[in-house]
CHARMM-style PDB file with segment names, atoms N, HN, CA, C and O in Angstrom:
ATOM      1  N   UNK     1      12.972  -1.456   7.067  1.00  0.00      PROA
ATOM      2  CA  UNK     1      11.710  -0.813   6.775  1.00  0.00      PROA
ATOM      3  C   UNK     1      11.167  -0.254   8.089  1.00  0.00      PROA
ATOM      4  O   UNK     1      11.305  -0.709   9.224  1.00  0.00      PROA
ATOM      5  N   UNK     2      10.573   0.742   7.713  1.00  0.00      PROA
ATOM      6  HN  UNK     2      10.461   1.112   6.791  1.00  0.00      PROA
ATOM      7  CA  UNK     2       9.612   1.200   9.089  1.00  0.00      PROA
ATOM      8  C   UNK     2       8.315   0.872   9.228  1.00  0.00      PROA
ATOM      9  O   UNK     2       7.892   0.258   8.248  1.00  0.00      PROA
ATOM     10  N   UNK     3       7.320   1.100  10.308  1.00  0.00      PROA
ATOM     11  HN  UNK     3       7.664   1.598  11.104  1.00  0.00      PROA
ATOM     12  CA  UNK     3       6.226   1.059  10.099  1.00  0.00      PROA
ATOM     13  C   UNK     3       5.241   1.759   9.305  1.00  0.00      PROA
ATOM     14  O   UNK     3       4.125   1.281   9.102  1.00  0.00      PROA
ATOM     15  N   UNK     4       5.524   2.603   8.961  1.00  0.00      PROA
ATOM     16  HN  UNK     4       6.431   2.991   9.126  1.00  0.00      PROA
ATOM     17  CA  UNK     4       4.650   3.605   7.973  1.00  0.00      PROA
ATOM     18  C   UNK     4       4.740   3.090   7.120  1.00  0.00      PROA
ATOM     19  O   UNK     4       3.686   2.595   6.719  1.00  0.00      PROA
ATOM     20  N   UNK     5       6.133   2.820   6.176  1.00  0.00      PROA
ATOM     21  HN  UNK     5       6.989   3.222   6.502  1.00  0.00      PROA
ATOM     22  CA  UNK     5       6.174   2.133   4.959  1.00  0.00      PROA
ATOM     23  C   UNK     5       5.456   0.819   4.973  1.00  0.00      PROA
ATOM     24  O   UNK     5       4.612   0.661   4.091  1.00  0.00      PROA
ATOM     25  N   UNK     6       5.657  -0.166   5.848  1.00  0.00      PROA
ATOM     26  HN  UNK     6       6.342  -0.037   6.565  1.00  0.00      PROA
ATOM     27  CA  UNK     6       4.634  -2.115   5.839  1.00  0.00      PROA
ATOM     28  C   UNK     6       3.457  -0.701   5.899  1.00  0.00      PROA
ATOM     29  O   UNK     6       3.695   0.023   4.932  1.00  0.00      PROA
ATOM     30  N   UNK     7       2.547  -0.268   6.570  1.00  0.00      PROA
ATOM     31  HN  UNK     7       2.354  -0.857   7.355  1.00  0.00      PROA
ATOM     32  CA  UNK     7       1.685   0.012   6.412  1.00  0.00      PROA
ATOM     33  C   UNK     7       1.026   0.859   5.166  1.00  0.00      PROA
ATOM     34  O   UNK     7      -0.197   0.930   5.047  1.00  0.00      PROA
ATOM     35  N   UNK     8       1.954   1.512   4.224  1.00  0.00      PROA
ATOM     36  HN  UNK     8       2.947   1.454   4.321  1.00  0.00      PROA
ATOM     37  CA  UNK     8       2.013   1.776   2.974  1.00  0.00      PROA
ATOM     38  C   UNK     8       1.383   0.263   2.165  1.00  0.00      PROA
ATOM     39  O   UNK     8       0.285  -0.121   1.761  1.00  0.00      PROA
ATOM     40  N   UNK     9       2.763  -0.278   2.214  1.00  0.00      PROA
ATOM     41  HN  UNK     9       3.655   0.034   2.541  1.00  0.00      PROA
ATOM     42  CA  UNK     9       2.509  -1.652   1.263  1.00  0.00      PROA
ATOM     43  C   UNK     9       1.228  -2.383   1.492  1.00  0.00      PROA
ATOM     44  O   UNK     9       0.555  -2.690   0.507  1.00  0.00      PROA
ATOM     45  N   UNK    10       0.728  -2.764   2.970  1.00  0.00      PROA
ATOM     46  HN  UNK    10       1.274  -2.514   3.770  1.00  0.00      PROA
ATOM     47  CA  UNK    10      -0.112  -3.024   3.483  1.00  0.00      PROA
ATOM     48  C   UNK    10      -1.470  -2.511   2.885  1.00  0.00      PROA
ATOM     49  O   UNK    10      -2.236  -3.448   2.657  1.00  0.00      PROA
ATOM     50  N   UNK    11      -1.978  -1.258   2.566  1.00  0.00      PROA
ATOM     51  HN  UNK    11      -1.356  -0.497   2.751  1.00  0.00      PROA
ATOM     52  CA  UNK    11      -2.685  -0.729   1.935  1.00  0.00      PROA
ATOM     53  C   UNK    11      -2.478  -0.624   0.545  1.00  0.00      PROA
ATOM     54  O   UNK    11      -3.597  -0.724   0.041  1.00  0.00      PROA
ATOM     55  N   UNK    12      -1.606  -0.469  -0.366  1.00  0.00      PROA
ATOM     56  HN  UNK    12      -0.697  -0.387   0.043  1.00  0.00      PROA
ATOM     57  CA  UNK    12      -1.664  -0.153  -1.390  1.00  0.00      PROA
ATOM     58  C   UNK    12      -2.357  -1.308  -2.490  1.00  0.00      PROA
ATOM     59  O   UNK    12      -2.395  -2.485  -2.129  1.00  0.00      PROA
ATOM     60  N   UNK    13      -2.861  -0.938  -3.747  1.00  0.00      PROA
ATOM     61  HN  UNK    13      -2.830   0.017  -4.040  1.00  0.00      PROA
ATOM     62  CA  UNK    13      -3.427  -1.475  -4.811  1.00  0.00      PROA
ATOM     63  C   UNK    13      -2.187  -2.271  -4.945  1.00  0.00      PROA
ATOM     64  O   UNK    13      -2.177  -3.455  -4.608  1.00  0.00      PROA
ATOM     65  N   UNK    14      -1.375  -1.812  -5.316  1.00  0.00      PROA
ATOM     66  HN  UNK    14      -1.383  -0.850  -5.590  1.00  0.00      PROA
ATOM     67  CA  UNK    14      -0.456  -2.134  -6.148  1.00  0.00      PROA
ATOM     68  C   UNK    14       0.557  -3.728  -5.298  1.00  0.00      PROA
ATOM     69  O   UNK    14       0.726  -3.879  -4.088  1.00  0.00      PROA
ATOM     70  N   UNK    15       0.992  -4.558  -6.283  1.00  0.00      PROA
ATOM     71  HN  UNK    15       0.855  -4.435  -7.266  1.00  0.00      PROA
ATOM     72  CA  UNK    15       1.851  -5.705  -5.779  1.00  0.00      PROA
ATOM     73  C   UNK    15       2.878  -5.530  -5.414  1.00  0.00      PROA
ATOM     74  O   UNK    15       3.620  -5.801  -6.359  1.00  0.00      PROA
ATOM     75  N   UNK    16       3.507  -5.193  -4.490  1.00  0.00      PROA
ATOM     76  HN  UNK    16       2.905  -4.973  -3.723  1.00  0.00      PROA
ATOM     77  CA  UNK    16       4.953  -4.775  -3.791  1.00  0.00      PROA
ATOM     78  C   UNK    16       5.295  -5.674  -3.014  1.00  0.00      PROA
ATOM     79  O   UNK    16       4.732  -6.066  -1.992  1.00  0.00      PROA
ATOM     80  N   UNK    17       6.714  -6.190  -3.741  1.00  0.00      PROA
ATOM     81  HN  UNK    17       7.172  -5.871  -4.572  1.00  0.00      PROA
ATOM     82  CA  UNK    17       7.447  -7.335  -2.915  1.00  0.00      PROA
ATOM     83  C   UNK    17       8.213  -7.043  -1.846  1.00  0.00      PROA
ATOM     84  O   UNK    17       8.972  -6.074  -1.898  1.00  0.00      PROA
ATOM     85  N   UNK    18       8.136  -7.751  -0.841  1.00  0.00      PROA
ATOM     86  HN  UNK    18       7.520  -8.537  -0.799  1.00  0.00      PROA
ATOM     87  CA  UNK    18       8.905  -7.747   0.194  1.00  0.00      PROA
ATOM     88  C   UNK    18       9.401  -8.640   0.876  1.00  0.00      PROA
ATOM     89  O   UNK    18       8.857  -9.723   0.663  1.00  0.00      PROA
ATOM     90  N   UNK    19      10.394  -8.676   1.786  1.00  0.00      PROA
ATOM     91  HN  UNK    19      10.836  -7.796   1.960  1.00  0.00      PROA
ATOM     92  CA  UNK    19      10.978  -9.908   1.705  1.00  0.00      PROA
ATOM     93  C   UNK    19      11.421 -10.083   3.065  1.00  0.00      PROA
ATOM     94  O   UNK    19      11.722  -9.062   3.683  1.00  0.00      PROA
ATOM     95  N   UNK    20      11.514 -11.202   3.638  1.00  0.00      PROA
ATOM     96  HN  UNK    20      11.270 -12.032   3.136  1.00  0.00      PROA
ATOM     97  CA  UNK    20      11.771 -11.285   5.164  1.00  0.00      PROA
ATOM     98  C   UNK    20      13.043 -12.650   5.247  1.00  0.00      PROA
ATOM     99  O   UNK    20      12.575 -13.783   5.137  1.00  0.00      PROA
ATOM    100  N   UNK    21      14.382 -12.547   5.410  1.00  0.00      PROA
ATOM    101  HN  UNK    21      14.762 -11.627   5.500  1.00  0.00      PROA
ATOM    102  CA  UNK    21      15.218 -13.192   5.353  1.00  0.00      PROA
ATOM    103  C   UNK    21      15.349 -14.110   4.355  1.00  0.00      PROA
ATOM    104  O   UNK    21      15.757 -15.267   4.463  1.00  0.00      PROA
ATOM    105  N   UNK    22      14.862 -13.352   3.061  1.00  0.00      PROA
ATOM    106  HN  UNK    22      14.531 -12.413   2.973  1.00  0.00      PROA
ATOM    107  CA  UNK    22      15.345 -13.950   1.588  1.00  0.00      PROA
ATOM    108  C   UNK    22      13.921 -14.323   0.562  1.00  0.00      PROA
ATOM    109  O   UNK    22      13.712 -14.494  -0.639  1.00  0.00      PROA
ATOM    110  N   UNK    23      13.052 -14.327   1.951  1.00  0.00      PROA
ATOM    111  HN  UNK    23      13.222 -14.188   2.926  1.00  0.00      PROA
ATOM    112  CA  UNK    23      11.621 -15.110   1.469  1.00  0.00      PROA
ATOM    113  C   UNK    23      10.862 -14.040   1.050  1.00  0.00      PROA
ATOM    114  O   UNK    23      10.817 -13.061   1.795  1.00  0.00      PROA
ATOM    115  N   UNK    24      10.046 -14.021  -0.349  1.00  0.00      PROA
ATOM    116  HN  UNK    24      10.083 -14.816  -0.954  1.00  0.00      PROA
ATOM    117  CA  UNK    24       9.117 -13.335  -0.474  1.00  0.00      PROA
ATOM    118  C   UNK    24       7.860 -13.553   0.535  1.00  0.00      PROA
ATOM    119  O   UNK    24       7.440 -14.675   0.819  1.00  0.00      PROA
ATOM    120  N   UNK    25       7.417 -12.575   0.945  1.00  0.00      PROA
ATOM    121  HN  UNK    25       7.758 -11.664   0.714  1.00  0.00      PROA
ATOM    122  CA  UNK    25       6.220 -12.627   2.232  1.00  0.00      PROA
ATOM    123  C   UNK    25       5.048 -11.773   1.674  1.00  0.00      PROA
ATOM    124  O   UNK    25       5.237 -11.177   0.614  1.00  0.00      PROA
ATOM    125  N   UNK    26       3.873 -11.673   2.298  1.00  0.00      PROA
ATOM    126  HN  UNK    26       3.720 -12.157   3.159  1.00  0.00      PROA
ATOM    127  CA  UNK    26       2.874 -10.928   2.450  1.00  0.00      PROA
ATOM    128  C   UNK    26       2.342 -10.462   3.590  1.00  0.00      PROA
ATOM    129  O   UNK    26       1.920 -11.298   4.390  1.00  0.00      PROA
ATOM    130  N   UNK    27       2.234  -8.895   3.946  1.00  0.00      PROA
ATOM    131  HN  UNK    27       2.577  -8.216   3.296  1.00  0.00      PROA
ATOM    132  CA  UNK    27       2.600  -8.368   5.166  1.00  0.00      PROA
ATOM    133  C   UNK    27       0.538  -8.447   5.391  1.00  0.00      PROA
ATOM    134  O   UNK    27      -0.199  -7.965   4.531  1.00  0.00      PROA
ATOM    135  N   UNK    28       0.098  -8.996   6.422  1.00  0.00      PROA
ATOM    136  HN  UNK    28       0.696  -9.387   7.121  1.00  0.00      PROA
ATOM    137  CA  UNK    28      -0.985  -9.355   6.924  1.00  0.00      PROA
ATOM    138  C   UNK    28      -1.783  -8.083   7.570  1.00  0.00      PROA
ATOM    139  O   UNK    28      -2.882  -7.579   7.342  1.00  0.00      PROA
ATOM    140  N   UNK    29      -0.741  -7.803   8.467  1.00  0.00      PROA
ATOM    141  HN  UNK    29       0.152  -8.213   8.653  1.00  0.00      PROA
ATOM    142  CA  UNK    29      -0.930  -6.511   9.356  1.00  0.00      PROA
ATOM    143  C   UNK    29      -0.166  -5.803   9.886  1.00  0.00      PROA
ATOM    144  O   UNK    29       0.788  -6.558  10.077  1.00  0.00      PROA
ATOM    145  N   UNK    30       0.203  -4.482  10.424  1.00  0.00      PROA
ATOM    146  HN  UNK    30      -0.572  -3.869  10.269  1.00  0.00      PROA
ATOM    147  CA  UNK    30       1.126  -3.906  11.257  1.00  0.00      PROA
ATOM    148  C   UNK    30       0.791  -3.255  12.407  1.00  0.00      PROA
ATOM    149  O   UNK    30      -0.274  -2.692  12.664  1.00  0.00      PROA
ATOM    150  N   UNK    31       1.837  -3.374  13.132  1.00  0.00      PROA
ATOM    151  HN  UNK    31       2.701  -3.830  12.923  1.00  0.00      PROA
ATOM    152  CA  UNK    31       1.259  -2.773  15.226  1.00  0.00      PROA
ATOM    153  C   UNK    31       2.438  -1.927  15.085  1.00  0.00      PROA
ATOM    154  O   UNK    31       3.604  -2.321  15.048  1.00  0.00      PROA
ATOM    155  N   UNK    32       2.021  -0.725  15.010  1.00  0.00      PROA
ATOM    156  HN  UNK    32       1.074  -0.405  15.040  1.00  0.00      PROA
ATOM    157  CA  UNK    32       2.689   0.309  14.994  1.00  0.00      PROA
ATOM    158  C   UNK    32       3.710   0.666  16.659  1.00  0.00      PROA
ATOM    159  O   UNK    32       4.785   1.093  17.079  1.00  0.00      PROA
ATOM    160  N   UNK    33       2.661   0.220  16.989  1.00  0.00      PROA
ATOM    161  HN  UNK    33       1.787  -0.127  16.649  1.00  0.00      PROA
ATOM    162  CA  UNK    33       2.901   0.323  18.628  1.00  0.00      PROA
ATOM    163  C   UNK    33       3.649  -0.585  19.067  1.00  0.00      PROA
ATOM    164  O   UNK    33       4.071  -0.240  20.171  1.00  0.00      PROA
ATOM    165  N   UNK    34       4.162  -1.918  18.658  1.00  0.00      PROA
ATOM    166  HN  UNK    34       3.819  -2.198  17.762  1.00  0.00      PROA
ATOM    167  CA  UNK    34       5.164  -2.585  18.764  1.00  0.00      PROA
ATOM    168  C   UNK    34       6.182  -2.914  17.852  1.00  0.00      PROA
ATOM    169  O   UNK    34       7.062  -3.744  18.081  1.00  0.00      PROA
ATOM    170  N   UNK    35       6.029  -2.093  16.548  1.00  0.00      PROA
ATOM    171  HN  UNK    35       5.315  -1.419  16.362  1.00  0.00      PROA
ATOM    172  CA  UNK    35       7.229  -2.538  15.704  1.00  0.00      PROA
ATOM    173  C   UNK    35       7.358  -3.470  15.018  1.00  0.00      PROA
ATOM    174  O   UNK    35       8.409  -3.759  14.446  1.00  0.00      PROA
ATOM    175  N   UNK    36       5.896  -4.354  14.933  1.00  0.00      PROA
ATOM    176  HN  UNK    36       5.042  -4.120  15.398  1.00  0.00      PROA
ATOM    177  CA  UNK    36       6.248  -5.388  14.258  1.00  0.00      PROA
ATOM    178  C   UNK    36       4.816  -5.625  13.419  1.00  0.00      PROA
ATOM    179  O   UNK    36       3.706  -5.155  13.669  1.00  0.00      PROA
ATOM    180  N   UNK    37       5.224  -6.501  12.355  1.00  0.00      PROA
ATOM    181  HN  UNK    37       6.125  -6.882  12.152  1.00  0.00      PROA
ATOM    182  CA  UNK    37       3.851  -7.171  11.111  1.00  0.00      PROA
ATOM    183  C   UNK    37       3.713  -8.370  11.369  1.00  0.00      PROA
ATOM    184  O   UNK    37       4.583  -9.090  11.861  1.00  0.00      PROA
ATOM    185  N   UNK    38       2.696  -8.668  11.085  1.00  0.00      PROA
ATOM    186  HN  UNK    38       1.989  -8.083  10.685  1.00  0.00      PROA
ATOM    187  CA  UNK    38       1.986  -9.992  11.055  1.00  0.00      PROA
ATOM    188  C   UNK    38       2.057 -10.530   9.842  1.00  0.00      PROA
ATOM    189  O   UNK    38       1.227 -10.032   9.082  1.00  0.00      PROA
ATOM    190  N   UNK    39       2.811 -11.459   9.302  1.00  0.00      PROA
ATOM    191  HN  UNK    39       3.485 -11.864   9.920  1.00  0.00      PROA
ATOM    192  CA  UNK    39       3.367 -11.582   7.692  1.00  0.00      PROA
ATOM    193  C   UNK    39       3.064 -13.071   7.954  1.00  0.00      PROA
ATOM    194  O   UNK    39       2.725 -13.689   8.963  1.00  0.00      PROA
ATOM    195  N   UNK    40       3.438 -13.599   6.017  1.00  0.00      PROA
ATOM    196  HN  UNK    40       3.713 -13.097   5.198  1.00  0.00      PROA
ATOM    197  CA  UNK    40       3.466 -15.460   6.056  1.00  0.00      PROA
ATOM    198  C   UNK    40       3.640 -15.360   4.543  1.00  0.00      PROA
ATOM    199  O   UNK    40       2.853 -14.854   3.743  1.00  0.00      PROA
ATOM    200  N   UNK    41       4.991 -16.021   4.267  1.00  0.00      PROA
ATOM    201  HN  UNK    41       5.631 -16.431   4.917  1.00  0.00      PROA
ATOM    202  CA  UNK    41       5.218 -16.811   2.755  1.00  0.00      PROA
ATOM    203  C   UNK    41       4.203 -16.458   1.826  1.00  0.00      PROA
ATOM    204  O   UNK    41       3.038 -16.453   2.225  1.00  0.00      PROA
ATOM    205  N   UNK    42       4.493 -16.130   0.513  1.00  0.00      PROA
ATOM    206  HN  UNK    42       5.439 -16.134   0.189  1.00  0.00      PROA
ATOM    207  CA  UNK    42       3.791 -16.185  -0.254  1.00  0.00      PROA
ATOM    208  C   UNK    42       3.139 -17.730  -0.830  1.00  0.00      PROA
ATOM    209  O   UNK    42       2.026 -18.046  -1.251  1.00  0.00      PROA
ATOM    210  N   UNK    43       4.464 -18.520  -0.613  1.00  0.00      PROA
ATOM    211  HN  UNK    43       5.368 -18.263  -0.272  1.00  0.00      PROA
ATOM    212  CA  UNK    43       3.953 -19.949  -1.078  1.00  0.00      PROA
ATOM    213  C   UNK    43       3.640 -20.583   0.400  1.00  0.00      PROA
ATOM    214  O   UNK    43       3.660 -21.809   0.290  1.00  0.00      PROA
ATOM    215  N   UNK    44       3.393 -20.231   1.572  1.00  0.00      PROA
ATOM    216  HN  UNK    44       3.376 -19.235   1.662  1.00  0.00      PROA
ATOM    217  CA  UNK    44       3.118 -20.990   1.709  1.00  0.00      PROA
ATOM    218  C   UNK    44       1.673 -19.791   3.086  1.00  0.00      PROA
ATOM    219  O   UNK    44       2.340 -19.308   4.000  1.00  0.00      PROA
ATOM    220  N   UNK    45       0.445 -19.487   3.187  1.00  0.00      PROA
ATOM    221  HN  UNK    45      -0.097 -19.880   2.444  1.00  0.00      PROA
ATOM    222  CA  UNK    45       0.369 -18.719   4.096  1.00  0.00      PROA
ATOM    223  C   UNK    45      -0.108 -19.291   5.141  1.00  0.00      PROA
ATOM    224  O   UNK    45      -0.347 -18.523   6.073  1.00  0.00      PROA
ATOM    225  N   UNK    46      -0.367 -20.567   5.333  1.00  0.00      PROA
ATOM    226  HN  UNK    46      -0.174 -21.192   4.577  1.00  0.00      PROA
ATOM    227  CA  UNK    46      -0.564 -21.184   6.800  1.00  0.00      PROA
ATOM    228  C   UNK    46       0.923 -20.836   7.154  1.00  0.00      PROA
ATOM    229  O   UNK    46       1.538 -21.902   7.144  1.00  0.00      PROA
ATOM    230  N   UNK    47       1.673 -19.911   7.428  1.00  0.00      PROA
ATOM    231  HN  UNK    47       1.174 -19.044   7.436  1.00  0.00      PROA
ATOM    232  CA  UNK    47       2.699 -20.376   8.274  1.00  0.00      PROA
ATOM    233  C   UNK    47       3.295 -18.762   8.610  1.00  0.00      PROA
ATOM    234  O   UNK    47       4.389 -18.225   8.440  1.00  0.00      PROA
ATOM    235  N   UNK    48       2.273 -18.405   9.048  1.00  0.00      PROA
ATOM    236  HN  UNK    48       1.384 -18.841   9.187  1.00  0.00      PROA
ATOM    237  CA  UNK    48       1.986 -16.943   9.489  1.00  0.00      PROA
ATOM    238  C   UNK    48       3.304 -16.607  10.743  1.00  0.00      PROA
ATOM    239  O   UNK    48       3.964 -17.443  11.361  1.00  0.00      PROA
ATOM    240  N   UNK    49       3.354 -15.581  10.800  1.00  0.00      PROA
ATOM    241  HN  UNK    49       2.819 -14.902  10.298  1.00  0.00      PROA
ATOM    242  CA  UNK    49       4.650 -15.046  12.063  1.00  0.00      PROA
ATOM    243  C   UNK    49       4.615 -13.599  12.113  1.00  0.00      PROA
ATOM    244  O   UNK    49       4.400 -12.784  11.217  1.00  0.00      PROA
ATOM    245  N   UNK    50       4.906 -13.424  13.517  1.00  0.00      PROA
ATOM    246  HN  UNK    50       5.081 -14.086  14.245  1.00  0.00      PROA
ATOM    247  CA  UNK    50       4.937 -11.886  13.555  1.00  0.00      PROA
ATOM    248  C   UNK    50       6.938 -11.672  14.065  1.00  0.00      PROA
ATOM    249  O   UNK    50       7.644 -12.337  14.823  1.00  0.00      PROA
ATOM    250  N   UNK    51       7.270 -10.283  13.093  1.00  0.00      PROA
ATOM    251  HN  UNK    51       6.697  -9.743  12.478  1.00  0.00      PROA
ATOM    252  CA  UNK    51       8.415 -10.243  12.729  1.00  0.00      PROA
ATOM    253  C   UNK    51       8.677  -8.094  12.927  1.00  0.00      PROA
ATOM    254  O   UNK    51       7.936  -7.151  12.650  1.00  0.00      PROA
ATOM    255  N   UNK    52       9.642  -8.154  13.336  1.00  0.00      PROA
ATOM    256  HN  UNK    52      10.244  -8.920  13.561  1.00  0.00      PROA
ATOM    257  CA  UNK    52      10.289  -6.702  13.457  1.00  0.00      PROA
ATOM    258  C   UNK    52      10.252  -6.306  12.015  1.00  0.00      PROA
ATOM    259  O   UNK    52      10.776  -6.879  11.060  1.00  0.00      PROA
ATOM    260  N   UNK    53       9.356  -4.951  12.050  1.00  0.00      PROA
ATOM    261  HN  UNK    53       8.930  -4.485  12.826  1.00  0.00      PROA
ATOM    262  CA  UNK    53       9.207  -4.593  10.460  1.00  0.00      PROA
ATOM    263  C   UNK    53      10.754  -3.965  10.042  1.00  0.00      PROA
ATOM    264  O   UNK    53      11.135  -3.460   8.986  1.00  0.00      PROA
ATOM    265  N   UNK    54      11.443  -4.207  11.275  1.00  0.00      PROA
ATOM    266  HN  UNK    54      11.134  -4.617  12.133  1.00  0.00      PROA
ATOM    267  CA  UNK    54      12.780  -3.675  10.440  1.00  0.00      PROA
ATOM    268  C   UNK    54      13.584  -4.675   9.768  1.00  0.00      PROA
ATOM    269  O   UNK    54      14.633  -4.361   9.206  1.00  0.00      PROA
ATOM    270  N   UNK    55      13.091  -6.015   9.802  1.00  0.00      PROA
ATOM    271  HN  UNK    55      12.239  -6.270  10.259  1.00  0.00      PROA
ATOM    272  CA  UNK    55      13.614  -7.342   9.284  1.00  0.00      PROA
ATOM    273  C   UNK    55      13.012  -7.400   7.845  1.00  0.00      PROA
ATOM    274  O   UNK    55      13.383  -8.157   6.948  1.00  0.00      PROA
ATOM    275  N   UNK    56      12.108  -6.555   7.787  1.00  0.00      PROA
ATOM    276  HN  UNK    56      11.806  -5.941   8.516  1.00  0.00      PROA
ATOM    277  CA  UNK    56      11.382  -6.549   6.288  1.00  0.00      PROA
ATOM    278  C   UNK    56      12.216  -5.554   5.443  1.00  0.00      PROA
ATOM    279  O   UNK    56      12.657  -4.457   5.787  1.00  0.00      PROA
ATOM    280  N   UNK    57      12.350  -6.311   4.043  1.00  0.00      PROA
ATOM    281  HN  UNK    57      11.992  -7.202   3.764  1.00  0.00      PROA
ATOM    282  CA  UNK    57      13.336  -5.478   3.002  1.00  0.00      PROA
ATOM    283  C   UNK    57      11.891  -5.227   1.493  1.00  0.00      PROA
ATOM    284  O   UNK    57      11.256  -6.134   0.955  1.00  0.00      PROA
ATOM    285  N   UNK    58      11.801  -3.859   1.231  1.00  0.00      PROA
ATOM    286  HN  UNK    58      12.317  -3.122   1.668  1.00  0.00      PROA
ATOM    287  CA  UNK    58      11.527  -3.971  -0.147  1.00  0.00      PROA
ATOM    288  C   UNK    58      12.129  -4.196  -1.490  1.00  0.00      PROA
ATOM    289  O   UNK    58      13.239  -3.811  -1.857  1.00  0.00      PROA
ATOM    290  N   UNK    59      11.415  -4.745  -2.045  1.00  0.00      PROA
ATOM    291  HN  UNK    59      10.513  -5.058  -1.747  1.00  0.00      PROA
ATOM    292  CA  UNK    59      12.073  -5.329  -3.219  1.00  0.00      PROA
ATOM    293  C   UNK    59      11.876  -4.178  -4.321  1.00  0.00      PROA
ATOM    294  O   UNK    59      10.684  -3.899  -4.453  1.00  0.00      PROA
ATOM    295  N   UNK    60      12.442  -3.692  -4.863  1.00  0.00      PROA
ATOM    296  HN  UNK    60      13.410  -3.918  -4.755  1.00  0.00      PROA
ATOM    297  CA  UNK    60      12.565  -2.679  -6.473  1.00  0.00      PROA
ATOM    298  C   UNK    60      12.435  -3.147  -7.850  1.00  0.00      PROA
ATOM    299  OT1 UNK    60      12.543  -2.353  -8.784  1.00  0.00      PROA
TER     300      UNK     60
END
């Protein structure tokens, strides 16, 4: 994924899954300027991490 797109999902109404090494996540924030989101588990979100938005996969 790129940054435009997490920042798509990031904004949008709509529920769009995404997934960060198998795990469904929820993308928090994105730094365009470094390439990476501020994401954390859907089940679990105390367990926040910032991750290369190119490690992020959308789900269809």
């Amino acid at each position: 994924m790129n940054t435009n797109r997490a920042q798509q999902i990031l904004e949008s109404a709509k529920d769009i899954e995404v997934q960060h090494n198998g795990s469904s996540i929820w993308i928090q924030n994105v730094n365009p300027e470094e390439g990476t989101a501020r994401v954390y588990p859907r089940q679990n979100p105390e367990q926040e991490m910032t991750v290369s938005v190119t490690e992020l996969q959308e789900k269809h």
